[in-house]
C-alpha positions as CSV (number, residue, x, y, z in Angstrom):
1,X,30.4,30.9,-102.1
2,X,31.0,27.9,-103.9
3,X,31.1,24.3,-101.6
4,X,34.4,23.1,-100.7
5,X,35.1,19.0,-100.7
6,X,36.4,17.6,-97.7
7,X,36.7,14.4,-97.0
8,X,35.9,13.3,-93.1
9,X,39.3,13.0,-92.1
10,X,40.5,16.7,-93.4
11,X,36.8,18.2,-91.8
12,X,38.4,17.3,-88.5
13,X,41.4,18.4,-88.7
14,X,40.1,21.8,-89.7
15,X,37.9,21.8,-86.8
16,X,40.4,20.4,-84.4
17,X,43.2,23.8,-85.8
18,X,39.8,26.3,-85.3
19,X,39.6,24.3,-81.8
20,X,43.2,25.1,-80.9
21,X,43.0,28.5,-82.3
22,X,39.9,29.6,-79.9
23,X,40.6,27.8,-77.1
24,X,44.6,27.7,-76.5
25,X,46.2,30.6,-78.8
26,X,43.3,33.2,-78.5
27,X,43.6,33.1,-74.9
28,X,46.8,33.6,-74.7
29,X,48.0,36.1,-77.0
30,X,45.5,38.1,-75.0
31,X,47.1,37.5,-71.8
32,X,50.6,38.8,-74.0
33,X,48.7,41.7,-75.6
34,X,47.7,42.5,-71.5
35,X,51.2,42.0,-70.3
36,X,52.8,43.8,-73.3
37,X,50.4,47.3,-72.5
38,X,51.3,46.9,-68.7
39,X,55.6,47.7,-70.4
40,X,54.0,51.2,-70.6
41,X,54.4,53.4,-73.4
42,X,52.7,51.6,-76.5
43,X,54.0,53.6,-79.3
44,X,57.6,52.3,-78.9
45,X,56.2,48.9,-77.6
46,X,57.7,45.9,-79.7
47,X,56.0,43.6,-77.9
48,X,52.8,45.1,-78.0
49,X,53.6,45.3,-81.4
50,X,54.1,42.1,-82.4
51,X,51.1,40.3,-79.9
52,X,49.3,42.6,-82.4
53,X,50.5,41.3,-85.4
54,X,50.2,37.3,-83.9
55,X,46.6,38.5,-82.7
56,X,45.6,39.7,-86.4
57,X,46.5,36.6,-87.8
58,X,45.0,34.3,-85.4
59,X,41.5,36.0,-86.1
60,X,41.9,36.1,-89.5
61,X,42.9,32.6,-89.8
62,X,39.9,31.3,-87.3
63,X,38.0,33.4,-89.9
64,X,39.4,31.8,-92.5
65,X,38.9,28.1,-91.0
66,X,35.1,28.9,-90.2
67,X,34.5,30.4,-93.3
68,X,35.4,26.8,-95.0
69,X,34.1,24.6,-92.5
70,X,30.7,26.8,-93.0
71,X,30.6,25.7,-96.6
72,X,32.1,22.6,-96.6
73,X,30.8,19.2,-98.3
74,X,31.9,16.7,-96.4
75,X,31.8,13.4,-98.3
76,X,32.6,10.1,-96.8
77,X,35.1,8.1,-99.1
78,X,33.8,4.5,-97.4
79,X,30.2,5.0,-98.6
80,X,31.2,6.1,-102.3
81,X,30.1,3.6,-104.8
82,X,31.4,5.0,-108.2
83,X,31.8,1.5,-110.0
84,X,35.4,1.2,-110.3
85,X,35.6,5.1,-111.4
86,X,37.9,7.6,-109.9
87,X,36.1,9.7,-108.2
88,X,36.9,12.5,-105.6
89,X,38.1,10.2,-102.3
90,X,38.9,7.9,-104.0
91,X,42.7,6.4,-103.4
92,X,43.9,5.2,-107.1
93,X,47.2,3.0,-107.4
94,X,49.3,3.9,-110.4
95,X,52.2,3.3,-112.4
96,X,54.3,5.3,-114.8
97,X,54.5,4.0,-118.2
98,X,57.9,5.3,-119.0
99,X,59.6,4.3,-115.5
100,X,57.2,1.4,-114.0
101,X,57.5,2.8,-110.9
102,X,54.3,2.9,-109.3
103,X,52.7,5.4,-106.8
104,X,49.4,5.4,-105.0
105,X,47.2,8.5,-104.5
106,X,44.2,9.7,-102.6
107,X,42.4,12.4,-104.2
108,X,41.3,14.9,-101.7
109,X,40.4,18.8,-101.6
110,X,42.8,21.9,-102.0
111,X,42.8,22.1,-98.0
112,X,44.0,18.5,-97.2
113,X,46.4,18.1,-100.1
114,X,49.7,16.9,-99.0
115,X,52.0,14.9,-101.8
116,X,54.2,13.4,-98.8
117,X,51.4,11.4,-97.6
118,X,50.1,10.5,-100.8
119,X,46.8,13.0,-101.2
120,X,46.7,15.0,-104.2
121,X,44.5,18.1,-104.6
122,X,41.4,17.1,-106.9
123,X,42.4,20.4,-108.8
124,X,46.0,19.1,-109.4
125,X,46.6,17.9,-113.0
126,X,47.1,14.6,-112.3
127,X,43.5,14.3,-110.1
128,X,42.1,16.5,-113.5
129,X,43.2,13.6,-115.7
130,X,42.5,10.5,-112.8
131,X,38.9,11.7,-112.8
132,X,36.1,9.3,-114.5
133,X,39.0,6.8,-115.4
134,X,38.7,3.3,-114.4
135,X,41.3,0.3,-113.5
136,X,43.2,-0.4,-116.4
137,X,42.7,2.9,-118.4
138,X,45.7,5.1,-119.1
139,X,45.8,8.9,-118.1
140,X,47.6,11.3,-119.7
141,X,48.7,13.8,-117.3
142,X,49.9,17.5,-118.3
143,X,52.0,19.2,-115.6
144,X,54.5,21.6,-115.3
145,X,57.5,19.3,-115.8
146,X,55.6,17.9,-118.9
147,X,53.7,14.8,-120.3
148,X,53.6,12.1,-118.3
149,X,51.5,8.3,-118.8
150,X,49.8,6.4,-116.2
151,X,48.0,3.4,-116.1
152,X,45.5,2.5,-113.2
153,X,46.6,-0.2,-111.7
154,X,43.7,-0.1,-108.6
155,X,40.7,2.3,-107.8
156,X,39.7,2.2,-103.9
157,X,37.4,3.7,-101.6
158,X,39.0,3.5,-98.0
């Protein structure tokens, strides 16, 4: 399996949902799947049912989370030195040619992507176009809603 990038701050949070997952929700949709069989007759059991269902889900998703953690590289934005370049981590001010509204990215991995706080996925088109470019290069950026200029105003590693 191929490594996935994380930064430091998106490692732990995977590890602190696997901790939750193990340690509060496994223990207690056991004590539901235990209170659910003691209702009797499991074939017409919704409850039983449904603990099952929640059960299935929490195991495959603590599956899931130690499956990425296990091949996870974990890079450390503050100890990137890429000379000005964008770089995975790296948190890149920009502004739209067209509009001169600016906007300021961190590119991060597919797990820890989340527009409203700023962190793009490094497979997103923008990251794809960000990637190699220094302050005060211009990106062309192909996405869905269509062609969209950006110059770099700022490349950081924070």
């Amino acid at each position: 399996m191929a490594k996935i990038p994380l930064t430091v701050a998106g490692a732990e949070k995977l590890r602190a949902e696997l901790h939750e997952l193990k340690t509060v929700r496994r223990p207690a949709i056991v004590t539901a799947i235990a209170e659910a069989r003691s209702h009797g007759d499991l074939s017409e059991n919704a409850e039983y049912h449904a603990a099952k269902e929640r059960q299935g889900f929490i195991e495959g998703r603590i599956s899931e989370l130690e499956a990425k953690l296990a091949n996870a590289q974990v890079i450390d934005t503050r100890l990137i030195d890429a000379d000005g370049r964008c770089v995975f981590g790296a948190t890149v001010e920009l502004e739209d040619t067209a509009t001169g509204d600016t906007v300021t990215y961190q590119i991060v991995g597919d797990d820890e992507a989340d527009i409203k706080q700023g962190k793009i996925s490094i497979s997103s088109p923008t990251a794809r176009a960000l990637i190699g470019r220094s302050a005060g290069d211009t990106a062309e950026v192909r996405a869905p809603g269509g062609v969209r200029n950006y110059e770099i105003l700022a490349v950081q590693y924070i």
